[in-house]
PASE-127474 format. One record per atom (N, C-alpha, C): residue in one letter; atom name; x, y, z. Coordinates in steps of 0.2 Angstrom, whole numbers. Layout:
! residues N
+------+------+-------+-------+-------+
| resn | name |    xx |    yy |    zz |
+------+------+-------+-------+-------+
|    A |   CA |     X |     Y |     Z |
...
+------+------+-------+-------+-------+
END
This chain:
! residues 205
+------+------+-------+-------+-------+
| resn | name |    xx |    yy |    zz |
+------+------+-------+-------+-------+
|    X |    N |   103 |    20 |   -72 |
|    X |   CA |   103 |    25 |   -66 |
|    X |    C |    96 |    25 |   -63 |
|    X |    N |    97 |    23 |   -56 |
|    X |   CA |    88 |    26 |   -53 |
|    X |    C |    89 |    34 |   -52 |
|    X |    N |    81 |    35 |   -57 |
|    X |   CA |    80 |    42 |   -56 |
|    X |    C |    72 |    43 |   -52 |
|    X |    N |    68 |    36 |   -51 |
|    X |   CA |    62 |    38 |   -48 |
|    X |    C |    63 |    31 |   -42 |
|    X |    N |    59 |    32 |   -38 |
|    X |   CA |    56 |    28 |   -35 |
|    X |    C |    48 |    28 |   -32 |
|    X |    N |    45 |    21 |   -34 |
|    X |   CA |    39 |    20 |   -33 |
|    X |    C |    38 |    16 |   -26 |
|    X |    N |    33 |    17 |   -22 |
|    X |   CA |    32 |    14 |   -17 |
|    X |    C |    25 |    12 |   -14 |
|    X |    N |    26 |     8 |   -13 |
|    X |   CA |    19 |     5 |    -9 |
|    X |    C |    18 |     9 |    -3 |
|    X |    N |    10 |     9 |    -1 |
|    X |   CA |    10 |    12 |     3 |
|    X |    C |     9 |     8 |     9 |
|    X |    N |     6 |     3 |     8 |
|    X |   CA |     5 |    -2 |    15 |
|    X |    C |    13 |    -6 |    16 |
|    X |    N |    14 |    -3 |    24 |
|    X |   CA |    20 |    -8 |    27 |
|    X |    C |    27 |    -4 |    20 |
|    X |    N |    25 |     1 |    18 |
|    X |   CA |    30 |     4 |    17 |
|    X |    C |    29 |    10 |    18 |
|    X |    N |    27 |    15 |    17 |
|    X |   CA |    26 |    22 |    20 |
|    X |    C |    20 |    23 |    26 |
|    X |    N |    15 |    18 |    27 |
|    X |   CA |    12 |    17 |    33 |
|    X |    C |    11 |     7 |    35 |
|    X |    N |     8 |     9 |    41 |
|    X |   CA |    12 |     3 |    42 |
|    X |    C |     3 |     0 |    43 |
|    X |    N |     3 |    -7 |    41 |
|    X |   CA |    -3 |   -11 |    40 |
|    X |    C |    -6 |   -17 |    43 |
|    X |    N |    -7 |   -20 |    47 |
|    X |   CA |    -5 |   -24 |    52 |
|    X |    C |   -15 |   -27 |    55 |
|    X |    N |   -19 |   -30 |    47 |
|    X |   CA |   -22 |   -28 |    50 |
|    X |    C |   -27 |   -35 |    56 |
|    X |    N |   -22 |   -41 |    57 |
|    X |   CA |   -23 |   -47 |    63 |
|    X |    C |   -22 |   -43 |    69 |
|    X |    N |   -17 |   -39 |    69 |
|    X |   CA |   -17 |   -35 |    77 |
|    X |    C |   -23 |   -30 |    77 |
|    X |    N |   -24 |   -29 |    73 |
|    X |   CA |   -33 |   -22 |    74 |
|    X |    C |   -34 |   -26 |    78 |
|    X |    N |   -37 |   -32 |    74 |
|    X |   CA |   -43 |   -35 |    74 |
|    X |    C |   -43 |   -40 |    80 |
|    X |    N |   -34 |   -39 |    84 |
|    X |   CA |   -36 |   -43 |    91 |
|    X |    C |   -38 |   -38 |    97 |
|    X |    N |   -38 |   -31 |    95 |
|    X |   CA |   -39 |   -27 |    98 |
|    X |    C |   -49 |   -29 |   101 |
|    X |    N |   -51 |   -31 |    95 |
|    X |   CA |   -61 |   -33 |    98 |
|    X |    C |   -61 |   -42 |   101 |
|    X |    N |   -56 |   -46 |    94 |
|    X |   CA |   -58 |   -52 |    94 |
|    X |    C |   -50 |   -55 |    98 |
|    X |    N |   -53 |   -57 |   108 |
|    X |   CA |   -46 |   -63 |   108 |
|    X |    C |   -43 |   -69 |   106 |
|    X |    N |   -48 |   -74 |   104 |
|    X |   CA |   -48 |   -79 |   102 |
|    X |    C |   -42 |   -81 |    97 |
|    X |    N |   -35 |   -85 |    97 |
|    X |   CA |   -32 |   -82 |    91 |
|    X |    C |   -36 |   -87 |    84 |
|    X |    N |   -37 |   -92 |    83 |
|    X |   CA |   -41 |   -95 |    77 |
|    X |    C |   -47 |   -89 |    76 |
|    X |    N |   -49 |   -87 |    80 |
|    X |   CA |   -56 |   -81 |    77 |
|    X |    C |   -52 |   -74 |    76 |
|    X |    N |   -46 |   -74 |    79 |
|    X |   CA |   -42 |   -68 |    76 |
|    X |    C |   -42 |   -70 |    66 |
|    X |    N |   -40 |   -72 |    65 |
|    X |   CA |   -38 |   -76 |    60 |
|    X |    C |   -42 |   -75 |    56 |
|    X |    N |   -48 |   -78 |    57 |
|    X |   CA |   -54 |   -79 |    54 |
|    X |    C |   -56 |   -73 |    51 |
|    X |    N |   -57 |   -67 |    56 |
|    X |   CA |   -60 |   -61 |    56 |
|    X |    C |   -56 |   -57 |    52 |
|    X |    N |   -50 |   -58 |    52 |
|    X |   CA |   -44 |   -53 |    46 |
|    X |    C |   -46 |   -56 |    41 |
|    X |    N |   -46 |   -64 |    40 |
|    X |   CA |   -48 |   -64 |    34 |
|    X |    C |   -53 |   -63 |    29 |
|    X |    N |   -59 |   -63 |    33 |
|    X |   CA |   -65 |   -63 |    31 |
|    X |    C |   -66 |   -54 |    29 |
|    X |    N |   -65 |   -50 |    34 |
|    X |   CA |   -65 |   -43 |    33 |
|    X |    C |   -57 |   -41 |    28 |
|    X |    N |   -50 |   -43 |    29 |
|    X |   CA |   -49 |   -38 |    24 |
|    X |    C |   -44 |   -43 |    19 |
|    X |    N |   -46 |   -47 |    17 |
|    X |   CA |   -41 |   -55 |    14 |
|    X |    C |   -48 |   -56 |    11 |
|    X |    N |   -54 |   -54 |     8 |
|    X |   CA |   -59 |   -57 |     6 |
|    X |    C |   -58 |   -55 |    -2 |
|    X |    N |   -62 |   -57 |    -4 |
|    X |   CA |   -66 |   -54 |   -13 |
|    X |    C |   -70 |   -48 |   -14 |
|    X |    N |   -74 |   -47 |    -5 |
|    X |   CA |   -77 |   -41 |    -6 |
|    X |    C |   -72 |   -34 |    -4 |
|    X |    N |   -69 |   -38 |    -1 |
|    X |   CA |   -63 |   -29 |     0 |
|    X |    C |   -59 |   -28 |    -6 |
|    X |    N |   -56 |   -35 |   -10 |
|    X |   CA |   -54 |   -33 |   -15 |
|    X |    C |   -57 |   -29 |   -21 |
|    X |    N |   -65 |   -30 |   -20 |
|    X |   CA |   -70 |   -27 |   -23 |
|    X |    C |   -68 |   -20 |   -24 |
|    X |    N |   -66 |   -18 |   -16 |
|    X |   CA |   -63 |   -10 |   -13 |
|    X |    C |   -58 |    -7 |   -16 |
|    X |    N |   -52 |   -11 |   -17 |
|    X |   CA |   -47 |   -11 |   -19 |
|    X |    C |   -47 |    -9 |   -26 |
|    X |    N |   -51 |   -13 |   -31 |
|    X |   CA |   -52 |   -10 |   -38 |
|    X |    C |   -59 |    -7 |   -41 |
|    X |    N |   -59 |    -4 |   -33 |
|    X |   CA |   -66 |     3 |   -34 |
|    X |    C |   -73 |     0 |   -35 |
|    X |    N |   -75 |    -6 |   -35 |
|    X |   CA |   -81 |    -7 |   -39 |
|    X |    C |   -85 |   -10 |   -32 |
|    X |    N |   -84 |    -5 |   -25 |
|    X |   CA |   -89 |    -4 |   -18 |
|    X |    C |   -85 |     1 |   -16 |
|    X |    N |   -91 |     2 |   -12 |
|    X |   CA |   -87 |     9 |    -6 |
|    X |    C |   -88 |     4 |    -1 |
|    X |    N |   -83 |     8 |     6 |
|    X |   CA |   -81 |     5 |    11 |
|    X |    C |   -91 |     2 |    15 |
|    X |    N |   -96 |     6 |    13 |
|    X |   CA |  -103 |     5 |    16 |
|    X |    C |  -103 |    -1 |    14 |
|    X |    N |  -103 |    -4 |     6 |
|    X |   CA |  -105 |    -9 |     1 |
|    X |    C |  -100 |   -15 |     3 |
|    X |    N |   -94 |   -14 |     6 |
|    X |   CA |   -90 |   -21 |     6 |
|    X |    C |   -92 |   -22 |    14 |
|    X |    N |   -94 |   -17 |    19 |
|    X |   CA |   -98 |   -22 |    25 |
|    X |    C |  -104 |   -25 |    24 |
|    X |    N |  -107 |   -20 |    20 |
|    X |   CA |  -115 |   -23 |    19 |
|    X |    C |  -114 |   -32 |    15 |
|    X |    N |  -110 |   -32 |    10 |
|    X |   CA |  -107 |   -38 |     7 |
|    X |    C |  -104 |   -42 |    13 |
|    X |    N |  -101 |   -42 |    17 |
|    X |   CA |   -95 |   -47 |    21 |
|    X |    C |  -102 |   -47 |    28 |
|    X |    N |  -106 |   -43 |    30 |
|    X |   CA |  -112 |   -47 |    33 |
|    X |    C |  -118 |   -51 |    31 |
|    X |    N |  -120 |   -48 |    23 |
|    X |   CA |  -122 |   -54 |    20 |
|    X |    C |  -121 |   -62 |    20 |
|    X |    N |  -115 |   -61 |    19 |
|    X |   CA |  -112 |   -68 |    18 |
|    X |    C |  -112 |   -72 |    22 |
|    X |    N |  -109 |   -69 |    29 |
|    X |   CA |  -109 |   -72 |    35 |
|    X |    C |  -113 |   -68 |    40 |
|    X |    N |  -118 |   -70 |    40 |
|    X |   CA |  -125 |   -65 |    45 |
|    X |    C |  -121 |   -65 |    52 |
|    X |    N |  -120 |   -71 |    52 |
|    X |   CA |  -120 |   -72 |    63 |
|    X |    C |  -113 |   -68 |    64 |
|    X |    N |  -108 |   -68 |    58 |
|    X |   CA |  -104 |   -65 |    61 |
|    X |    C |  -104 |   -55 |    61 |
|    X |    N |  -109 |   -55 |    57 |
|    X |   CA |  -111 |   -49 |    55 |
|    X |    C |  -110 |   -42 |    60 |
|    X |    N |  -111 |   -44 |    69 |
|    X |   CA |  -109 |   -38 |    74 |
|    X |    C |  -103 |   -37 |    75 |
|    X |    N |  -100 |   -44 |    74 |
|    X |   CA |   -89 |   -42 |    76 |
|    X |    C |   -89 |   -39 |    68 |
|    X |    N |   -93 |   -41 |    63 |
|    X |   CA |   -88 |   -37 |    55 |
|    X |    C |   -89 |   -30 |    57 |
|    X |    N |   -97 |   -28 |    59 |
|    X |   CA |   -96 |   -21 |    59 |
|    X |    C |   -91 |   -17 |    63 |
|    X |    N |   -89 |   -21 |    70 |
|    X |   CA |   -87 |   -17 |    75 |
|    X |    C |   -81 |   -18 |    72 |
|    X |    N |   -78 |   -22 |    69 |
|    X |   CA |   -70 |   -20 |    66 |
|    X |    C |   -69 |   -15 |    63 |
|    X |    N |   -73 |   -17 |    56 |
|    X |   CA |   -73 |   -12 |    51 |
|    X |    C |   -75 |    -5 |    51 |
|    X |    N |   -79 |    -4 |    57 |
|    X |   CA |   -82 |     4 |    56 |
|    X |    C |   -77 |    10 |    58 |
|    X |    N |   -72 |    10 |    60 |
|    X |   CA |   -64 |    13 |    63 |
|    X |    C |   -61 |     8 |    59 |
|    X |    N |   -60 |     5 |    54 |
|    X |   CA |   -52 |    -1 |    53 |
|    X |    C |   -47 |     6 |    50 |
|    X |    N |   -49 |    11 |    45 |
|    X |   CA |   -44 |    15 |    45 |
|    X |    C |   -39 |    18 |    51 |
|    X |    N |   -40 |    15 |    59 |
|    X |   CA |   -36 |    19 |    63 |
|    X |    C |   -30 |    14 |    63 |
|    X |    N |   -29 |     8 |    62 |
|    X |   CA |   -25 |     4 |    60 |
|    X |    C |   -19 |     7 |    54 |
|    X |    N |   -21 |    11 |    51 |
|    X |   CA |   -13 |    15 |    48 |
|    X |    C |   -11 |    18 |    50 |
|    X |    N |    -3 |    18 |    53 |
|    X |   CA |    -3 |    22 |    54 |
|    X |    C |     6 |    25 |    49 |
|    X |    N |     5 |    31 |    51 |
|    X |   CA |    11 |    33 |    44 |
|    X |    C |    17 |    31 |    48 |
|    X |    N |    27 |    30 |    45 |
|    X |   CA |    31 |    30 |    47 |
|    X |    C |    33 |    36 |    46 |
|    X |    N |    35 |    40 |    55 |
|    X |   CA |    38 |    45 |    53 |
|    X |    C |    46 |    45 |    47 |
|    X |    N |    51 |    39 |    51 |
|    X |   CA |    56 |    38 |    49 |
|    X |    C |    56 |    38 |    41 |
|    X |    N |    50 |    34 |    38 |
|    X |   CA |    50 |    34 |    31 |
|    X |    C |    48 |    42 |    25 |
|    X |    N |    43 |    44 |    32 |
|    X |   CA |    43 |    53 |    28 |
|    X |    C |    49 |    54 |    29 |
|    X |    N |    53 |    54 |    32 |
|    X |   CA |    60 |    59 |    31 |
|    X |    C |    63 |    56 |    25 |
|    X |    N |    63 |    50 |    26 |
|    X |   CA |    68 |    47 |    18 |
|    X |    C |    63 |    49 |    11 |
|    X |    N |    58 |    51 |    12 |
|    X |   CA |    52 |    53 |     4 |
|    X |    C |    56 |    61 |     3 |
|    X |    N |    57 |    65 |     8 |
|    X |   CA |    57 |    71 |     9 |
|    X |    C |    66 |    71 |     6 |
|    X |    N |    70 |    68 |    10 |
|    X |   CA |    78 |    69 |     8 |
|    X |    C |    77 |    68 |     1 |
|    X |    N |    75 |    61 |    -2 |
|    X |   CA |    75 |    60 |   -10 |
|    X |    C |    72 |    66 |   -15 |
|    X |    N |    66 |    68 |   -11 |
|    X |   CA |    63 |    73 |   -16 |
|    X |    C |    69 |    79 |   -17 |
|    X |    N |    68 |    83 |   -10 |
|    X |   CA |    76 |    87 |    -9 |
|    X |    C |    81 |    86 |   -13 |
|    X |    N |    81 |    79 |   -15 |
|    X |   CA |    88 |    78 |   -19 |
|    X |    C |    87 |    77 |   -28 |
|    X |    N |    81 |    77 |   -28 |
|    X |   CA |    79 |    78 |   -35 |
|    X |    C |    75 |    71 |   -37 |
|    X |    N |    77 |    66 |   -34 |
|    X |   CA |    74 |    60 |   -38 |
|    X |    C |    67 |    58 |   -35 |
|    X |    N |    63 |    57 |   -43 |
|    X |   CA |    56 |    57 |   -43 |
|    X |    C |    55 |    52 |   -36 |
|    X |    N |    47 |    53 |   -30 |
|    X |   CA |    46 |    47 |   -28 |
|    X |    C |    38 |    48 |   -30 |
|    X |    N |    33 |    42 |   -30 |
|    X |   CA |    29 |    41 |   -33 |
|    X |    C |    24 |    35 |   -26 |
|    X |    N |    17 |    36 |   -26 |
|    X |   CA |    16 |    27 |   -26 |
|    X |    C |    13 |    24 |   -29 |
|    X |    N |    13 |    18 |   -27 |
|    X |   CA |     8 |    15 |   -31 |
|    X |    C |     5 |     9 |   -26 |
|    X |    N |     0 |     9 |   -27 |
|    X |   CA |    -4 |     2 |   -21 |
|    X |    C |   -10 |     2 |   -22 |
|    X |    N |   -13 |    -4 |   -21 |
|    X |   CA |   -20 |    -8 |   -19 |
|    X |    C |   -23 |    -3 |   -13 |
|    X |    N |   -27 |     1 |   -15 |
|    X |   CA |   -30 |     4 |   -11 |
|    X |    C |   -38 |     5 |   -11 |
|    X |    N |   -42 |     6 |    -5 |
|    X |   CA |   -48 |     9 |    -6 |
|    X |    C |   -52 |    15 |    -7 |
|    X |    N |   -54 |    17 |    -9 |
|    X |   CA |   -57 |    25 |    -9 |
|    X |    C |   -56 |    28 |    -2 |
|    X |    N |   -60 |    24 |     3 |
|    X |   CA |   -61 |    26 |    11 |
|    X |    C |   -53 |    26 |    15 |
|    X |    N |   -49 |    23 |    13 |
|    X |   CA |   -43 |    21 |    17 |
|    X |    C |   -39 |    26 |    13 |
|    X |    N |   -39 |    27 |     6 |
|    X |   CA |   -34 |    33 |     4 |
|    X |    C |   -35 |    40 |     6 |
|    X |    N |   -39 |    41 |     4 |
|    X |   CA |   -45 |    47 |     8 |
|    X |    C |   -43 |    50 |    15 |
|    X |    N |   -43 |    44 |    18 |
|    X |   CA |   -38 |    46 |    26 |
|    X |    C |   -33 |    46 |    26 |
|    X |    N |   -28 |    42 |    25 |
|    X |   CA |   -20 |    44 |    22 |
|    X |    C |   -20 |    50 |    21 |
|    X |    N |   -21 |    52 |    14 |
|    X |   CA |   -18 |    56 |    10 |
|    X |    C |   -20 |    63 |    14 |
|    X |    N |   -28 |    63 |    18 |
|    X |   CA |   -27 |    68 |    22 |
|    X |    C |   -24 |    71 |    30 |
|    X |    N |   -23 |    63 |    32 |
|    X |   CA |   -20 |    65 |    37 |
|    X |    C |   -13 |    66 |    39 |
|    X |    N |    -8 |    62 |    33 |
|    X |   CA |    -1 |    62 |    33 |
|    X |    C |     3 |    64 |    30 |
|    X |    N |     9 |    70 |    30 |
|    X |   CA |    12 |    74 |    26 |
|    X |    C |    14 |    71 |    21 |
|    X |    N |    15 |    66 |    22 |
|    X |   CA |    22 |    62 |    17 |
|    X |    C |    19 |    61 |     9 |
|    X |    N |    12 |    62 |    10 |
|    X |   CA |    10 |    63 |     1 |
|    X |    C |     9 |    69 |     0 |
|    X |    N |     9 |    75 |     4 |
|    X |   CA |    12 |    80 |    -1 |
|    X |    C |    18 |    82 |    -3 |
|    X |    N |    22 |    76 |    -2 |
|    X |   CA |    31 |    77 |    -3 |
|    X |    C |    30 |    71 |   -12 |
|    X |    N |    27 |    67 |   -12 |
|    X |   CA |    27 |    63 |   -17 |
|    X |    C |    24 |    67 |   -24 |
|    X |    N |    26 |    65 |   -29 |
|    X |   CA |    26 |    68 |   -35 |
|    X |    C |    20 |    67 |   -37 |
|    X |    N |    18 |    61 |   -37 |
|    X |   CA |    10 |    58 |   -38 |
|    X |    C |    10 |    49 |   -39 |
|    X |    N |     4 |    48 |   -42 |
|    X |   CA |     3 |    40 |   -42 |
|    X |    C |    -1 |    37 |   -43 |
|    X |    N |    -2 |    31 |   -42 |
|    X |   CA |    -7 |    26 |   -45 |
|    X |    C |   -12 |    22 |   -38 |
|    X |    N |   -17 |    25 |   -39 |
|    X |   CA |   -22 |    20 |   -33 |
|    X |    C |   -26 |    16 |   -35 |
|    X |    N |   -26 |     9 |   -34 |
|    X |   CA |   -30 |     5 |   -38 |
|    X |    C |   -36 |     6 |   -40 |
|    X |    N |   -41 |     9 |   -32 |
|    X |   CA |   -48 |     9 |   -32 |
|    X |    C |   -48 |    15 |   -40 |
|    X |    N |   -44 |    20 |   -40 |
|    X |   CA |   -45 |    26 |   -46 |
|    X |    C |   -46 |    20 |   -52 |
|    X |    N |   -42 |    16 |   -54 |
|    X |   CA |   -40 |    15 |   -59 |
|    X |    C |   -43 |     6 |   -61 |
|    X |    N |   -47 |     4 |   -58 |
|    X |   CA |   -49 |    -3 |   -59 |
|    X |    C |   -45 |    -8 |   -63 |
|    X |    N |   -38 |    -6 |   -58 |
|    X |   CA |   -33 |   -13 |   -61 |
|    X |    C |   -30 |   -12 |   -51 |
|    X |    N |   -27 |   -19 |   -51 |
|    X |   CA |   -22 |   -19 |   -44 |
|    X |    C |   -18 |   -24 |   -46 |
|    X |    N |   -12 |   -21 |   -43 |
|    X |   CA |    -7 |   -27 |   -40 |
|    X |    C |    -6 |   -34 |   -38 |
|    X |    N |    -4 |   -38 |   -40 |
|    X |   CA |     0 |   -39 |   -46 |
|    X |    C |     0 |   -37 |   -55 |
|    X |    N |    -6 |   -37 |   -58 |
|    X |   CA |    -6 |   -36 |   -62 |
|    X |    C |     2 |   -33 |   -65 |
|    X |    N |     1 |   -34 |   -71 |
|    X |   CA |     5 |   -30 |   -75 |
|    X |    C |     2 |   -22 |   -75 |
|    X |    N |    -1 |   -25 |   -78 |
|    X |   CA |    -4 |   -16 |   -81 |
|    X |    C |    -6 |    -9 |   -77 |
|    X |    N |    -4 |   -12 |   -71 |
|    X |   CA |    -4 |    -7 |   -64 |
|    X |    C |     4 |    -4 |   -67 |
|    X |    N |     8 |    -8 |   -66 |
|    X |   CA |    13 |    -4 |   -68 |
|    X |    C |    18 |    -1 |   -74 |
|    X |    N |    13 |    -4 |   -80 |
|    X |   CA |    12 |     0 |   -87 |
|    X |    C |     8 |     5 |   -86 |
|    X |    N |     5 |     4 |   -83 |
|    X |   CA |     0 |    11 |   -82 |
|    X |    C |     4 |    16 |   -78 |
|    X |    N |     9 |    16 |   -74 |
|    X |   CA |    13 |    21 |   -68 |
|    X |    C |    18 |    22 |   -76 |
|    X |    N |    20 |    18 |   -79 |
|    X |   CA |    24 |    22 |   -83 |
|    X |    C |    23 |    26 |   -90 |
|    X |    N |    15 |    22 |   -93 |
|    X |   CA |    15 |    29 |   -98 |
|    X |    C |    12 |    36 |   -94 |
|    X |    N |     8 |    34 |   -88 |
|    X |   CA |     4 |    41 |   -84 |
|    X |    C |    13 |    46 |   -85 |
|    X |    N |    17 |    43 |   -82 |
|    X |   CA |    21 |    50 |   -80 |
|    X |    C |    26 |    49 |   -85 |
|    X |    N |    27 |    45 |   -89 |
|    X |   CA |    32 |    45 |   -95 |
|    X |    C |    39 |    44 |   -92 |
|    X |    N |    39 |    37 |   -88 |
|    X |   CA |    47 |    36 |   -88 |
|    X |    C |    49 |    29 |   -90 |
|    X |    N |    54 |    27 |   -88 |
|    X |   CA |    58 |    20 |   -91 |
|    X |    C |    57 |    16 |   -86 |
|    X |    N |    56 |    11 |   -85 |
|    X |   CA |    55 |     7 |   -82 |
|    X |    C |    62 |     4 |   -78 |
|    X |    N |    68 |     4 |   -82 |
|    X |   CA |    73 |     3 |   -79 |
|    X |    C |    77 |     8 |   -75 |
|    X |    N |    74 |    15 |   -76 |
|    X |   CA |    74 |    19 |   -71 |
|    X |    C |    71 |    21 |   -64 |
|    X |    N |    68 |    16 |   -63 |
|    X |   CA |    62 |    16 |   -58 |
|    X |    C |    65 |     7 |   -53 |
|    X |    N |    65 |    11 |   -46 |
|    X |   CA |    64 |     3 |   -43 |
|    X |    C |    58 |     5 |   -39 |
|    X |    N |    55 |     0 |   -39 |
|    X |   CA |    48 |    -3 |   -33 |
|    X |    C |    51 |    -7 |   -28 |
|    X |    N |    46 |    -4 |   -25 |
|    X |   CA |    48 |    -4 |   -15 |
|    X |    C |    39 |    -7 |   -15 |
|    X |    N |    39 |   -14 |    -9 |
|    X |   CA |    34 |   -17 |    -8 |
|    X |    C |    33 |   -22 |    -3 |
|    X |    N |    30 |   -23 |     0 |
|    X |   CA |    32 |   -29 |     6 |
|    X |    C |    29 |   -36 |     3 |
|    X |    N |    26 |   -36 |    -5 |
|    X |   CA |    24 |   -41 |    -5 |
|    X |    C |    28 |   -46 |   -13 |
|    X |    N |    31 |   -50 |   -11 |
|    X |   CA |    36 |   -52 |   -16 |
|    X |    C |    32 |   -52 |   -24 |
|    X |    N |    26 |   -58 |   -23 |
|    X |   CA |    23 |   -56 |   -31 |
|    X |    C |    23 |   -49 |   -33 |
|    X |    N |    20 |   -44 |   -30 |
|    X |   CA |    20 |   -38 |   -32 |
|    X |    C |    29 |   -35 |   -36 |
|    X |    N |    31 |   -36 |   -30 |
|    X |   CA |    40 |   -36 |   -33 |
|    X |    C |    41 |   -40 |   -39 |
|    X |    N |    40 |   -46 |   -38 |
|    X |   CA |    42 |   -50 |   -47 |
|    X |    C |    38 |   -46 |   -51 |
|    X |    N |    31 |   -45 |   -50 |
|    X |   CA |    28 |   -42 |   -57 |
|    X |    C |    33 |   -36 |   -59 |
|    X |    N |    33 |   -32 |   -56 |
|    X |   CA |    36 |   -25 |   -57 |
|    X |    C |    44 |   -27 |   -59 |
|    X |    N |    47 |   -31 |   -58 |
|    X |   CA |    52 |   -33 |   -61 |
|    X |    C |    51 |   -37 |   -69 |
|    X |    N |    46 |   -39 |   -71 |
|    X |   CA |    42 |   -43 |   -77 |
|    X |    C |    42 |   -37 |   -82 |
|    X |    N |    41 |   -32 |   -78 |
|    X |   CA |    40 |   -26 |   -83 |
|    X |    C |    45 |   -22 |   -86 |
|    X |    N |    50 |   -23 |   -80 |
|    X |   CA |    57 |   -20 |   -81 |
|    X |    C |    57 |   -15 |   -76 |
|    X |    N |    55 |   -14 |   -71 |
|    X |   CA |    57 |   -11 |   -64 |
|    X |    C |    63 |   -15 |   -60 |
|    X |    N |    68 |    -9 |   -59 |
|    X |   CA |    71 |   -15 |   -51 |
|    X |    C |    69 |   -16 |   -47 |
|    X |    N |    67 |   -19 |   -42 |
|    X |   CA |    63 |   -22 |   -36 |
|    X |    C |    67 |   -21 |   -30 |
|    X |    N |    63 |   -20 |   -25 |
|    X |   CA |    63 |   -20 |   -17 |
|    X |    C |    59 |   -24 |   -14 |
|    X |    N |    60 |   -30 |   -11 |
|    X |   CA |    55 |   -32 |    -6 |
|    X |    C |    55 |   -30 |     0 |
|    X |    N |    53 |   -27 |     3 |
|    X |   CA |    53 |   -24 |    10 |
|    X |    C |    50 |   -27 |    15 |
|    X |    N |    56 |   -33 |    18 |
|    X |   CA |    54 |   -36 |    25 |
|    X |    C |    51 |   -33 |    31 |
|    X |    N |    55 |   -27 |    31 |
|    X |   CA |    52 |   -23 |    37 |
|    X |    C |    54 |   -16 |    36 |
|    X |    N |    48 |   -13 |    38 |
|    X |   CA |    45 |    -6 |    36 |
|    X |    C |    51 |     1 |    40 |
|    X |    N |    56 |    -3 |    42 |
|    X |   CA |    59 |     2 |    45 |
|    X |    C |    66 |     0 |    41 |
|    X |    N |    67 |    -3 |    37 |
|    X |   CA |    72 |    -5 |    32 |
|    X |    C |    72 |    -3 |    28 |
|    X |    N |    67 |     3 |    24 |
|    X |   CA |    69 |     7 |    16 |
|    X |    C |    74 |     9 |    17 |
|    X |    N |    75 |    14 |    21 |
|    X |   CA |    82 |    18 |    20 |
|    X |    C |    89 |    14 |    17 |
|    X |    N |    89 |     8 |    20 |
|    X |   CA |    95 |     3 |    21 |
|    X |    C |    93 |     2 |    14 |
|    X |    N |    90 |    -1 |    13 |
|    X |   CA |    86 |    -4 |     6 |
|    X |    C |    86 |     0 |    -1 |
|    X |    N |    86 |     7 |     0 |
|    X |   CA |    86 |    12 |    -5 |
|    X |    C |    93 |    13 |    -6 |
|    X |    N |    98 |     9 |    -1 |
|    X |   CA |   105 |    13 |     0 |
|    X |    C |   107 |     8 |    -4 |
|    X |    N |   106 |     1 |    -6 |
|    X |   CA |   108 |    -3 |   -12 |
|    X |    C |   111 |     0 |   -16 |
|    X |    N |   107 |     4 |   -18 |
|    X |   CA |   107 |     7 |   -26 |
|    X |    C |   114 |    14 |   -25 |
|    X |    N |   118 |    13 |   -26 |
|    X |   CA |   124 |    19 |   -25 |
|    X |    C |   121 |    27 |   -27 |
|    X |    N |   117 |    27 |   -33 |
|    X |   CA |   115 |    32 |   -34 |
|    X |    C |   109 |    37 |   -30 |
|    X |    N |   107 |    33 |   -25 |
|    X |   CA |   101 |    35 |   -20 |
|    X |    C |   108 |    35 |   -13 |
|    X |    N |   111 |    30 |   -12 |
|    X |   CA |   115 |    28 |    -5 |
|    X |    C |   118 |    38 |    -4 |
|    X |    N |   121 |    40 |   -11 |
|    X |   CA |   124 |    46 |   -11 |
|    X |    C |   119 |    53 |    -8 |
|    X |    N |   113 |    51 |   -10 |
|    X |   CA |   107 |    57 |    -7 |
|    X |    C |   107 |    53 |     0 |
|    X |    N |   104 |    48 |     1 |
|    X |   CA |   103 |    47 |     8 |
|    X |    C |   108 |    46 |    15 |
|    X |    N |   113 |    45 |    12 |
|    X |   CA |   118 |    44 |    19 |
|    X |    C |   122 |    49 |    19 |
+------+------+-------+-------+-------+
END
């Protein structure tokens, strides 16, 4: 029986998209490319993601590297947190299930600077029960041990838990450990997707 659910926050409870930012500065679509990749597809953002830079420290590092392209990195990254934005539709499915008793939780690859803004801009984490942020924890997703860690932190079963994620490796891992899995193709489909499970379908529909 699902009694929790855990969930990603990128492209599942906020929507993450970050090629479209980044054509908002650069038209070129090959330098579209380029510049998502280099700014948030790098080694130094993942630096971000398992705490070990702050948002100052991964541009300083991603102009380092590539000096000439160093005024489009700043001009992306200095706002790139406007790029999230939360789904109302999905706050309302966090709020029905809490309402209805079963834990939700998340868990995600995040940065110090980008949680920071979430968490204080959009209601939908003070409906969650709590969770795992990579940057706190210097471990991230895929790993296993991200989601060993969500299950001694709050003390559940793992067969009682499914993860929600848009990124399929992430979903295999969490299934490796004994969670059931959601891949979430598209961010306006948890509901449907939650509804799988007969025991959630009964709260949400």
């Amino acid at each position: 029986m699902i009694k929790n659910v855990v969930l990603d926050i990128g492209n599942v409870l906020v929507s993450y998209y970050p090629d479209i930012y980044v054509s908002q500065f650069i038209t070129k679509k090959g330098e579209i490319d380029y510049y998502t990749n280099i700014c948030f597809k790098s080694a130094e953002w993942r630096c971000g993601d398992l705490g070990a830079k702050s948002r100052g420290e991964i541009i300083d590092a991603i102009c380092e590297k590539y000096p000439e392209d160093a005024a489009n990195v700043r001009m992306i990254m200095e706002n790139c947190d406007d790029m999230l934005r939360v789904s109302k539709k999905n706050t309302e499915v966090v709020k029905r299930l809490k309402a209805a008793g079963v834990g939700v939780y998340f868990l995600s690859n995040t940065t110090d600077h980008a949680f920071e803004h979430m968490s204080s801009a959009y209601e939908v984490f003070s409906y969650l029960d709590g969770g795992i942020a990579s940057y706190r924890e210097g471990v991230a997703k895929p790993s296993a041990e991200i989601f060993e860690l969500y299950l001694s932190r709050y003390g559940k079963r793992a067969e009682e838990c499914v993860f929600v994620d848009d990124m399929p490796q992430n979903v295999e891992s969490a299934r490796k450990v004994g969670f059931n899995g959601i891949i979430l193709k598209n961010i306006d489909d948890l509901e449907d997707e939650l509804c799988r499970f007969p025991e959630l379908a009964k709260v949400l529909k």
